[in-house]
Every structure is written in structure tokens, then in C-alpha cells.
N, C-alpha and C positions, 0 to 999 in steps of 0.2 A: 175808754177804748185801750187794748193793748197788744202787745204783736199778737196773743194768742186770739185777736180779733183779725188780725190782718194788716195792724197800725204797724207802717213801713218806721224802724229806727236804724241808728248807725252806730257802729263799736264806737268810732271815735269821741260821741256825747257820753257813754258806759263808761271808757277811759278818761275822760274829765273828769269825772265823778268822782270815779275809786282815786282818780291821784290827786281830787283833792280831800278824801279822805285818809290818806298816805298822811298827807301834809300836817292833815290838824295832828296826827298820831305822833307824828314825830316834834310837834310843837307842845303837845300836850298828851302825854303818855296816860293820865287817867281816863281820856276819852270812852273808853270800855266800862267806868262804873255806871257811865249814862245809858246801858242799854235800855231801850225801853219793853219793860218783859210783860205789859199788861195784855190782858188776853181779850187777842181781835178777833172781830167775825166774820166770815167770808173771805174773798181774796185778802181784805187787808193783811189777814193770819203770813198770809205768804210772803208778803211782801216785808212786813217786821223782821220776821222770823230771816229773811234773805239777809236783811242790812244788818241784823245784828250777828249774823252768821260769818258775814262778810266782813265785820268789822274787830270780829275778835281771831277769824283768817290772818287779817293783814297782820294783825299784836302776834299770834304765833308765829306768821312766818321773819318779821321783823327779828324778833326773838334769836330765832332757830337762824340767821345769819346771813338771810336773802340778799340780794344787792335791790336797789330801789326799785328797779325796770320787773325784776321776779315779783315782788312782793307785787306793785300793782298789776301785774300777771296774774298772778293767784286770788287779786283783790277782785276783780274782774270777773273771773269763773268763780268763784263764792258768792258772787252778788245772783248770777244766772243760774247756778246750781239748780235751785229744784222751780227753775221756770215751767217743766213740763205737767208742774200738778195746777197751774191755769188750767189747763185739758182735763183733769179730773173732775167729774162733778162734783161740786161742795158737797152735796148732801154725806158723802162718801168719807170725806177727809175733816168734815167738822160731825162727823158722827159722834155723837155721845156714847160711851160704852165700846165693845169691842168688833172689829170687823169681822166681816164673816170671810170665807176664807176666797170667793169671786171678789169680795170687795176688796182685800187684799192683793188681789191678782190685780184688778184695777190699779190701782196703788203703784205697783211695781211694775206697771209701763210708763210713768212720768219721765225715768230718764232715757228711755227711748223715743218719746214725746219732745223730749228738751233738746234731744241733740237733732230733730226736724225743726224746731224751732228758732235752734241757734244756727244753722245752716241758712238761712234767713236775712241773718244780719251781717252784712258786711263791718269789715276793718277792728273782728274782733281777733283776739291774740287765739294761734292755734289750739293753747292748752283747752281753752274756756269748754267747746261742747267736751272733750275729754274728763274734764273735772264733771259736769254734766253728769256724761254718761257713767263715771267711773265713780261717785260719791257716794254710791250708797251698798259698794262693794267690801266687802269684809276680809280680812288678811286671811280667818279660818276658813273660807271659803261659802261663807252659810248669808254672804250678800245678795244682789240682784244687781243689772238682770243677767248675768254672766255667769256669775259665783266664781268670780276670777279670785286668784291667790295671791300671798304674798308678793310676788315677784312678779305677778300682772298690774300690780294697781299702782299708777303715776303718785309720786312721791305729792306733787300737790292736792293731789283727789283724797291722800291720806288726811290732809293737813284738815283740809274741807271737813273729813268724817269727823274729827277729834272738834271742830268746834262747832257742826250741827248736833253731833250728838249733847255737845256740853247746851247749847243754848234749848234744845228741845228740854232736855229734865232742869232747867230752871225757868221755863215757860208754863205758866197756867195754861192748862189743856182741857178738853170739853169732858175729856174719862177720868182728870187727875188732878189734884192739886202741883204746884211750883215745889221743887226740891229746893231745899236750901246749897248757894253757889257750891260752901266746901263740902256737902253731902254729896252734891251730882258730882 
């Protein structure tokens, strides 16, 4: 069961999580060679893909100068990111080969999906449906579901893009073989 079932959860257990993912990070800086990039099927796909997305989130924003409270801020909304492709049908998003361009359009209601979803949950940080809704938007403008520009898109919802996109092309995918890390 999962919220996109109706299972009631609380930000405050999301926020446990990421800040003790914060912690191992800052304990043990290699934690990111463990991602695990084997290719799932079904929701599992999502749910990887979320932790590992989220986990090399927190390494950027760490990086880039965050104070502790931001990083699990953004650690948080990386984990929820693309909650809203639960509501997609599988068949759709583990398709083998390419979508057709309805199936696409499906596709690119998840983060209007996500951000009813994260509406849901109490005692998460404001950014989270933001990042949500704002991660799969593009600086040139050619993102969803807005096609907001440079100067619309929350500086965390950027951070989001730069490591779903990096973790997507070193993921074994149902149309594609795994890029190599310094390739993607």
C-alpha cells in the first residue's frame, strides 16, 4: 500500500529519513558509489530511481554550500519528486521502445499528480510539492508541465533536474542500456 493508495503518512517520518541520510553523507562522503543502478520492475523502478535521485540531491546540494536544514530541505523534495508517476499506469512508463506521443502526454501529468499527492501529507517542508511540480521543467523552456524559464524554476527543483537526469542515463532502462557514470 502507498499514499497513491490512500495510505495516510506524515512529513515528519520523510524528514527522519532524509536527515538520516544527511548524516551517513556527511559521515561517509563515498555513500553515492553505493547507488544501486540495477533495473527494477514496476513501482520498485520508482522508488530506486527516487532514493538514488535523492541521494546524489543531497551530495550536490552539500557541495554547492547548503546549510544542513536546506540540504534535508531539498533532500526531502528529491525523495517525493516524481511520486506522481504511482498514478501512471506501468504499462506506460515500463514500456519497452518509445512512447507514442498520448502516452507521453500521460507521462507529463505525474507532476501535477504529485503535487495532489504531496498536498496529502502533512508536516512536509514548503519547497517539497514545488520541487515536485517544478523538476521536470527546463531553463530553455521545452520542460513540463508549464515550460517555465530560467528565472521561474526554484533553484532546488534545478538541483533535482541535474541529478534525475544524471541517475536516469546511468540506469538500465526497458528501451536502453546504462551510460557509463563519466559518459552521462
Amino acid at each position: 500500500s502507498t499514499i497513491a493508495d490512500g495510505e495516510k503518512i506524515d512529513g515528519n517520518l520523510i524528514r527522519k529519513i532524509v536527515e538520516e541520510f544527511v548524516d551517513i553523507f556527511i559521515t561517509d562522503k563515498n555513500i553515492l558509489l553505493n547507488l544501486s543502478l540495477s533495473h527494477c520492475k514496476d513501482n520498485i523502478y520508482i522508488y530506486n530511481h527516487a532514493l538514488n535521485v535523492s541521494l546524489l540531491t543531497i551530495n550536490i546540494a552539500a557541495a554547492l554550500g547548503y546549510s544542513r536544514k536546506q540540504v534535508v530541505e531539498i533532500g526531502i523534495g528529491s525523495l517525493l519528486f516524481d511520486i506522481g508517476m504511482l498514478l501512471i499506469p506501468k504499462q506506460i512508463y515500463m514500456k519497452e521502445g518509445k512512447l507514442t506521443k498520448s502516452e507521453r502526454y500521460e507521462v507529463q501529468k505525474h507532476p501535477v499528480l504529485g503535487l495532489h499527492l504531496l498536498e496529502r501529507i502533512p508536516n512536509l517542508p514548503i519547497s517539497a510539492p514545488l520541487i515536485a511540480y517544478q523538476s521536470h521543467e527546463r531553463e530553455n523552456t521545452k520542460g513540463y508541465p508549464k515550460r517555465r524559464g530560467k528565472l521561474l524554476i526554484h533553484d532546488y527543483s534545478k538541483i533535482v533536474q541535474i541529478a534525475d537526469i544524471f541517475v536516469a542515463l546511468i540506469s538500465i532502462r526497458t528501451y536502453r542500456e546504462a551510460f557509463m557514470p563519466y559518459k552521462a
